[in-house]
C-alpha angles and dihedrals in degrees: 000000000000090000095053107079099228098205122203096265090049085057106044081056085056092051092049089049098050100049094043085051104056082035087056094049094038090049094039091051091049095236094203107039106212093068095274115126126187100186127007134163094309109044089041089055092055098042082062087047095048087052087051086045094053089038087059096052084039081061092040079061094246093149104194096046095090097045087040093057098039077054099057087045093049089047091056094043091058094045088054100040093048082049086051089054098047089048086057087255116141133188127070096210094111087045090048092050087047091066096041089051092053085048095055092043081065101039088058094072102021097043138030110292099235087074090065092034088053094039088043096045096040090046105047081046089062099038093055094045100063104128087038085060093035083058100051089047089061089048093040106120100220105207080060103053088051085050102046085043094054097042094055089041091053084049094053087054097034114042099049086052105058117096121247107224147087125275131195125346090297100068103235103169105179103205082065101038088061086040086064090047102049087049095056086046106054091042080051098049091044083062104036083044090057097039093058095044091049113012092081091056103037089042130224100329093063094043080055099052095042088035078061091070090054110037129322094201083062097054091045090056098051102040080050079062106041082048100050089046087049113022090188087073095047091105092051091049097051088053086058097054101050099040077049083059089033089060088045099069080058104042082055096049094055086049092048087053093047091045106043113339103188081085099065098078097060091034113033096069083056097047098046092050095051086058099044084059091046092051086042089047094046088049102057094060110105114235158165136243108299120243130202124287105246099158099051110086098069088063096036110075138185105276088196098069119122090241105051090054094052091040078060091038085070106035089060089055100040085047089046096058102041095050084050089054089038090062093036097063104011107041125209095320087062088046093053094042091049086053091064095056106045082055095083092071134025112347100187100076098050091047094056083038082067104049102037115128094339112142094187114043112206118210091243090079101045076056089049092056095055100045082051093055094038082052083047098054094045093058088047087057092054095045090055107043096040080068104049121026099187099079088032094116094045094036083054098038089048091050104040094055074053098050100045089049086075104066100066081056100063090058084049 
């Protein structure tokens, strides 16, 4: 738009537009339902016109024109909004769009006209979808929407705060540190966010697949229940724990590219494959129709919260410093061996932990990754089968080809 020249006749049709537009919508939708209109196409259209009007004396440097004309409307939005209370009618929205009618009649020619395109176009959207956000406000979980408000608010302090620099002689920088955080959040809440909204229809495959984005331990963990309180659905829930670990080679690899991506090409062929054989193992259990997922959101939690995000916060630096000191005194054997054993819990820190801020990636740690995971996959096991015994020898025999598959992978 800056390299098209918007003469004054181009924006007094933008003005025109814009107010017939939010007028059409406010006419078409009955805005006072008993057949009373304030304001329709016609009125709204003018009030656009008027703020060019003004705009056009504001530019005429006739100071006072603008304030004058916001006062005027003002001044018959009040009248009208005081006669809608005495007559029992509640709600300002048509008053509100009134004023900001009358604004984006002036923007047009004072400003670029983006700014009233964007103001016209986005108005006239909300005004139109009432009942679809009426509806999403019904379904709205509440508890989310709290987690997911005070973890963006603590973003918004916290973030431009911290300072962006190295520390110590480990390099801890914290702006990028919560960079990090805020990354494996929000991959996490888009999949808790789906398999809430679909799991319970598609059943537990899905919730595997999508579990998969949050935390597959967790998922492992929950299908384990629902199998141990109905043993008919012990073969589905195994699917969905390992589809849950199948998706988890992928969601790491998306963070491994964000994060430092000169290690992908050495990393993203083993990573893939390592998924393929979880969806092919998956695949060839013999099942029934899967059923929803009801025991699951105990297990499941919020990824968004502001806890669990610090509790990360300082995994990734305790796991920094003591891979640092790992390499430092034990080499590569100590890094491989560490690796083992951090396995057994969250991956994804010391992973990251790994790949932070290295320019040249040595194939020890490639190495490092996969005995992790291969650690990884042999715990989730564990934690499914010590809840349900009846899938205890396929869900052993599925994860143990997998996690065999791995070894030829760390010489690779």
């Amino acid at each position: 738009m800056n390299s098209f020249e918007w003469t004054f006749e181009l924006r007094f049709i933008v003005a025109l537009a814009l107010g017939f537009l939010i007028g059409l919508e406010r006419e078409s939708a009955g805005t006072d339902r008993k057949g009373r209109f304030f304001a329709g196409v016609r009125t709204f259209t003018l009030i656009s016109l008027f703020g060019f009007g003004c705009g056009w004396l504001q530019h005429l440097n006739v100071s006072f024109a603008l304030p004058a004309g916001l006062i005027v409307i003002g001044a018959l939005v009040l009248t009208e909004y005081i006669g809608k209370l005495k007559d029992g009618r509640f709600g300002g929205t048509s008053e509100i769009a009134t004023l900001l009618t009358f604004i984006i009649g002036a923007l047009a020619l004072l400003t670029d006209v983006w700014v009233s395109m964007a103001l016209g176009i986005i108005s006239t959207l909300l005004l139109s979808e009432k009942s679809e956000f009426e509806q999403f406000v019904d379904k709205l979980n509440k508890l989310e929407f709290l987690a997911v408000l005070k973890f963006l608010l603590i973003t918004i302090i916290i973030f431009p705060a911290l300072p962006n620099k190295d520390y110590t002689q480990f390099n801890l920088n914290p702006a990028h540190i919560w960079q990090i955080v805020i990354m494996v959040s929000t991959i996490g809440f888009v999949g808790y966010f789906l398999m809430k909204r679909l799991g319970d229809k598609l059943g537990l495959w899905l919730s595997g697949l999508l579990g998969g984005l949050v935390s597959s331990t967790a998922v492992c963990i929950a299908v384990g229940r629902i199998a141990e309180k109905d043993p008919a659905q012990g073969k589905n829930a195994l699917q969905a724990s390992i589809l849950a670990c199948s998706v988890m080679y992928l969601r790491i690899l998306v963070i491994v590219w964000i994060v430092n991506n000169s290690i992908i090409y050495l990393l993203w062929w083993k990573l893939v494959f390592l998924s393929l054989i979880g969806f092919i193992l998956a695949f060839t259990i013999k099942f029934k129709n899967p059923q929803p997922v009801e025991h699951s959101d105990s297990t499941i939690q919020n990824p968004f919260e502001i806890k669990p995000a610090i509790i990360f916060a300082a995994l990734f630096v305790l796991l920094t410093i003591v891979t640092a000191w790992v390499k430092n005194f034990l080499g590569s054997i100590g890094l491989l061996f560490l690796s083992a054993i951090v396995g057994v819990t969250d991956i994804d820190p010391f992973i990251l932990s790994l790949i932070n801020g290295v320019a040249h990636i040595e194939p020890v740690i490639v190495s490092a990754i996969i005995i992790a995971m291969m650690s990884n996959t042999i715990i989730k096991v564990v934690y499914f089968t010590v809840q349900t015994k009846q899938q205890k020898k396929t869900a052993y025999i599925h994860y143990g080809i997998w996690a065999l598959l791995h070894i030829p992978l760390v010489f690779l």
